[in-house]
C-alpha positions in Angstrom: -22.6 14.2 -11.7 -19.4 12.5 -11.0 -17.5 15.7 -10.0 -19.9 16.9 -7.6 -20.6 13.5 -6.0 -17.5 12.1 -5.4 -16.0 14.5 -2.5 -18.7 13.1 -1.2 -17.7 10.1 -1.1 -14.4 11.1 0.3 -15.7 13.1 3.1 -15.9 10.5 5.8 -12.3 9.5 5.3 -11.3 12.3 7.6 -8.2 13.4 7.0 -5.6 12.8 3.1 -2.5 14.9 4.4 0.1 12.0 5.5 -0.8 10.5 1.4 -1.7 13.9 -0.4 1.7 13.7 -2.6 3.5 10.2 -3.9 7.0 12.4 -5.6 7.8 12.5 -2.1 11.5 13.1 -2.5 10.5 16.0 -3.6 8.1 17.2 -0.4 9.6 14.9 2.9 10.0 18.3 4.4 6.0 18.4 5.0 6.3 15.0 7.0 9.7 15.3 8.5 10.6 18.6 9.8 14.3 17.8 10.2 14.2 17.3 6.9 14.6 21.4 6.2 17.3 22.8 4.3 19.3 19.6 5.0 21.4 20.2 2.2 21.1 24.2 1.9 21.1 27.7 3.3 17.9 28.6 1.7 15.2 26.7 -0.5 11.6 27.1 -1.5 9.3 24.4 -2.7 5.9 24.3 -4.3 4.1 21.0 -5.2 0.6 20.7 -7.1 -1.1 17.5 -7.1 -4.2 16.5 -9.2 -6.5 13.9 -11.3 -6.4 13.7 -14.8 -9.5 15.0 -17.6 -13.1 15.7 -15.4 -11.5 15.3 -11.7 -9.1 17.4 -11.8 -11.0 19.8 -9.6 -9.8 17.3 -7.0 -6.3 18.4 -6.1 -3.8 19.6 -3.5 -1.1 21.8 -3.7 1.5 23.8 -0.9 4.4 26.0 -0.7 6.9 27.0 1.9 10.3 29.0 2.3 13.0 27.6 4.7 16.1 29.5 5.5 19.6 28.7 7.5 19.6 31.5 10.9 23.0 31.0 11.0 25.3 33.8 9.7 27.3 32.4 6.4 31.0 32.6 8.1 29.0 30.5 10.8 27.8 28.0 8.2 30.6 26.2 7.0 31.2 22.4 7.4 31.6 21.7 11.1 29.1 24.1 12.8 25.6 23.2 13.4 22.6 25.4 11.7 19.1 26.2 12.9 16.7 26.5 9.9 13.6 28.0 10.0 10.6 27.6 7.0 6.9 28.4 6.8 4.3 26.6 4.5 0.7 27.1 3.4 -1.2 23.7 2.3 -4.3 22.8 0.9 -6.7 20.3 -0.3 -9.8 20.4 -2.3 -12.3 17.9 -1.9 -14.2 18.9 -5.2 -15.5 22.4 -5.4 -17.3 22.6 -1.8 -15.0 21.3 0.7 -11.8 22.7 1.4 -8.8 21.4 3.7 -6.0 23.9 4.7 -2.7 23.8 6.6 -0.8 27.0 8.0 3.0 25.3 8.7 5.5 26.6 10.6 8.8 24.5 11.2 12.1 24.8 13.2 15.0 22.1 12.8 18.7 22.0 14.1 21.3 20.4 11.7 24.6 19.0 13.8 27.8 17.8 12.2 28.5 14.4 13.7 31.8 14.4 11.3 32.9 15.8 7.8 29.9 14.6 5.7 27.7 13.0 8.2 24.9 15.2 10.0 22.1 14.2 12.6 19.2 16.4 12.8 16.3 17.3 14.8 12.5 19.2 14.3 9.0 20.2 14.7 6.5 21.4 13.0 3.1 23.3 14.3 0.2 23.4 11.9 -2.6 25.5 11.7 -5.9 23.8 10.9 -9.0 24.6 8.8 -11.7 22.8 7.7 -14.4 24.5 5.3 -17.2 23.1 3.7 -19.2 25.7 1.7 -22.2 24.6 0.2 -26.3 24.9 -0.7 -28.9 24.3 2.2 -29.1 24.1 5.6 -26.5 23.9 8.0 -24.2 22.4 4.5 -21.9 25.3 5.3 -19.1 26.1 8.2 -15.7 26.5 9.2 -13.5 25.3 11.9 -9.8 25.9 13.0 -7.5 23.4 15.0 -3.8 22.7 15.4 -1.4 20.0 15.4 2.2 19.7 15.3 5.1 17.1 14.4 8.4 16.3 15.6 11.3 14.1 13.7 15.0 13.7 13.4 17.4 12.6 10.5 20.7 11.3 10.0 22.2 12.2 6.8 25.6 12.2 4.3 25.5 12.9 0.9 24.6 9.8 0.1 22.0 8.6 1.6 19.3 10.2 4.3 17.2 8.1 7.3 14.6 9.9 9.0 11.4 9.0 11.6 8.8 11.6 12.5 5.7 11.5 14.5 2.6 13.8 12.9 -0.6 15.1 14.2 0.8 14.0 17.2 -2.2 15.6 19.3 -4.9 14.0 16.5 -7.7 17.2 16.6 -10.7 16.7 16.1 -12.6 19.6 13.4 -16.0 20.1 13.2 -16.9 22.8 10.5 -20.5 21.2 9.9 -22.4 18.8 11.8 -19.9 16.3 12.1 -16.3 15.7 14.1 -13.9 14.9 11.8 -10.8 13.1 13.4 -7.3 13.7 12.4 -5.4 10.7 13.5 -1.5 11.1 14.3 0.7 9.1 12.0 4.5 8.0 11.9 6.3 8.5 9.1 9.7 6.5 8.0 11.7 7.5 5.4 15.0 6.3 3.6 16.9 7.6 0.1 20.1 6.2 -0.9 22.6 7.1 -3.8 25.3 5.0 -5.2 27.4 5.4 -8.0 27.7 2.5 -10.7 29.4 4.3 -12.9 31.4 8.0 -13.5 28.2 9.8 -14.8 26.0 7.5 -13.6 23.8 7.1 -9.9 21.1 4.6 -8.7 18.9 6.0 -6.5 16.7 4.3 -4.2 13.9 5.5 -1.8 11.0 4.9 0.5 8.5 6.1 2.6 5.9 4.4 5.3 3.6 5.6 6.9 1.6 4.0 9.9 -1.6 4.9 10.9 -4.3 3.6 13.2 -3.4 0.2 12.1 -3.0 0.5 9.1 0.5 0.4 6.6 0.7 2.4 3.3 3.4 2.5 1.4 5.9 3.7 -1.4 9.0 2.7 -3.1 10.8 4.2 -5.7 13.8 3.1 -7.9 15.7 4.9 -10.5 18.5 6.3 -12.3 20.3 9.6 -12.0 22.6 11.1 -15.2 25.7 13.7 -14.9 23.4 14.7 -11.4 21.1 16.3 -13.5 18.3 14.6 -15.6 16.7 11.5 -13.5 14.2 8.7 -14.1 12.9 6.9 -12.3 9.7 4.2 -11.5 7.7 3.8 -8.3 5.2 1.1 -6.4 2.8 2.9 -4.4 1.2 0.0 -2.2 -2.6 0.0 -2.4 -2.7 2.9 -4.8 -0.7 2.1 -7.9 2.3 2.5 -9.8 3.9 5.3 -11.7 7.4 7.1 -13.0 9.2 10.0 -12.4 11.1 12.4 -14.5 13.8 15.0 -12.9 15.7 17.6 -13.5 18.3 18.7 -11.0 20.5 21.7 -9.8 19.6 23.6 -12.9 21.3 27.5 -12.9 19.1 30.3 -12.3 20.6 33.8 -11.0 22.0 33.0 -7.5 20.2 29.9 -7.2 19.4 26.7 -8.5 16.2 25.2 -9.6 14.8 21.6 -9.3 11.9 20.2 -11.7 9.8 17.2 -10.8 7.0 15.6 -13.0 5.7 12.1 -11.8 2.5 10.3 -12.6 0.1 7.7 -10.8 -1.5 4.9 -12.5 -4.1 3.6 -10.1 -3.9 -0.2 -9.5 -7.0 -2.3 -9.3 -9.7 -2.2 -7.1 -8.7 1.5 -6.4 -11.2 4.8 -6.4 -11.6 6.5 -8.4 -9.9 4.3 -11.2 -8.4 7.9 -12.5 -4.8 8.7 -13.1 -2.8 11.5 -11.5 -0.1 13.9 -11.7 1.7 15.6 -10.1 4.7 18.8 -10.2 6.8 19.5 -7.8 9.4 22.6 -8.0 12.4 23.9 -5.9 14.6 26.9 -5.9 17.8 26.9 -3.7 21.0 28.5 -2.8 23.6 25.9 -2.2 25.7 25.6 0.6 
């Protein structure tokens, strides 16, 4: 009775997207469009998000595919890029109500020196709502859209970014009720430094600020040979949880990133379940 009560429960609280995923190294792009191919000509991502044992039929997942319009000779260090990417997105609230996102993004990348970049994107989104259950006027479906704008400065060392999402907060009303999306800003920070020949620390966070309200995660942890990391996090008013990476691993012409974190919920936190989540990237490097 659990399962099928508890998207119940969650259906008032209008709208999960700016908190569906905590790895968010792994997934910024969703958030902060200027994010995009920041350090690439081409990747693709997909992420997969979920509760552990009975509610796992709770879970979000997305993927998208970002590419560099620029020809290759016109790629090199010292010219700007325009990348392109389109995403799908979605969230189940249990097995009746459904949340999905149609992304399309744009971003512009411009060399303000040899290994320092600033920048700039936007997002539109594509809105549905559908809630598809027994009884009377317990089933519909409405569309709406939405967009995002953001800009980064970057190195290879460390990445600052500010967006501003949902920035036209829609309202959706698939059943006899509006549900409200409100707009959100999102800062974000990530910071390598070397402490020894093999070794990184890398340091991260993101906030986001909505209608009043401040939620937040941090995340701390060590990187080895630039391959296998570890790392812990402190997710306010959700949990905490750890991370384990593996980077820039061969694959044909490519390269592969693999992401497993999980969530321990904190007190006073429902439901008192722990999650999980996967995150994977494939990308040619620049």
């Amino acid at each position: 009775m659990v399962v099928l009560f508890l998207p119940f429960s969650h259906l008032f609280g209008q709208d999960n997207f700016s908190e569906s995923f905590f790895a968010f190294t792994r997934n910024i792009q969703l958030h902060l469009p200027s994010n995009a191919c920041a350090e690439n000509d081409f990747e693709g991502n997909i992420g997969y998000r979920t509760y552990s044992g009975k509610l796992s039929v709770i879970r979000s997942y997305y993927a998208d595919a970002n590419f560099n319009l620029r020809k290759k000779e016109f790629s090199s260090p010292g010219h700007s890029k325009r990348v392109v990417g389109l995403g799908f997105y979605n969230d189940r609230e249990g097995d009746f109500f459904s949340k999905t996102r149609i992304l399309s993004r744009y971003a512009i990348h411009i060399p303000l020196s040899e290994d320092l970049f600033l920048s700039g994107g936007a997002s539109f989104h594509l809105i549905n709502y559908n809630f598809n259950a027994s009884g009377s006027g317990a089933s519909g479906s409405d569309w709406a859209w939405s967009g995002s704008v953001g800009t980064t400065l970057y190195s290879s060392t460390f990445k600052l970014g500010v967006s501003f999402n949902d920035i036209n907060s829609p309202d959706v009303r698939p059943i006899i009720y509006d549900f409200t999306i409100p707009s959100y800003l999102t800062l974000y920070g990530e910071k390598f430094q070397d402490i020894s020949e093999n070794i990184k620390l890398n340091a991260a966070g993101r906030c986001n600020l909505k209608q009043g309200s401040v939620i937040y995660i941090l995340k701390l942890g060590l990187v080895f040979s630039s391959t296998v990391g570890v790392s812990g996090f402190y997710y306010a008013k959700k949990g905490t949880g750890f991370a384990f990476d593996l980077n820039k691993i061969k694959l044909h012409n490519g390269f592969t990133d693999f992401s497993f974190a999980y969530l321990l919920p904190g007190q006073n936190v429902s439901p008192e379940v722990s999650q999980y989540e996967l995150n994977l990237r494939f990308f040619i490097d620049r």
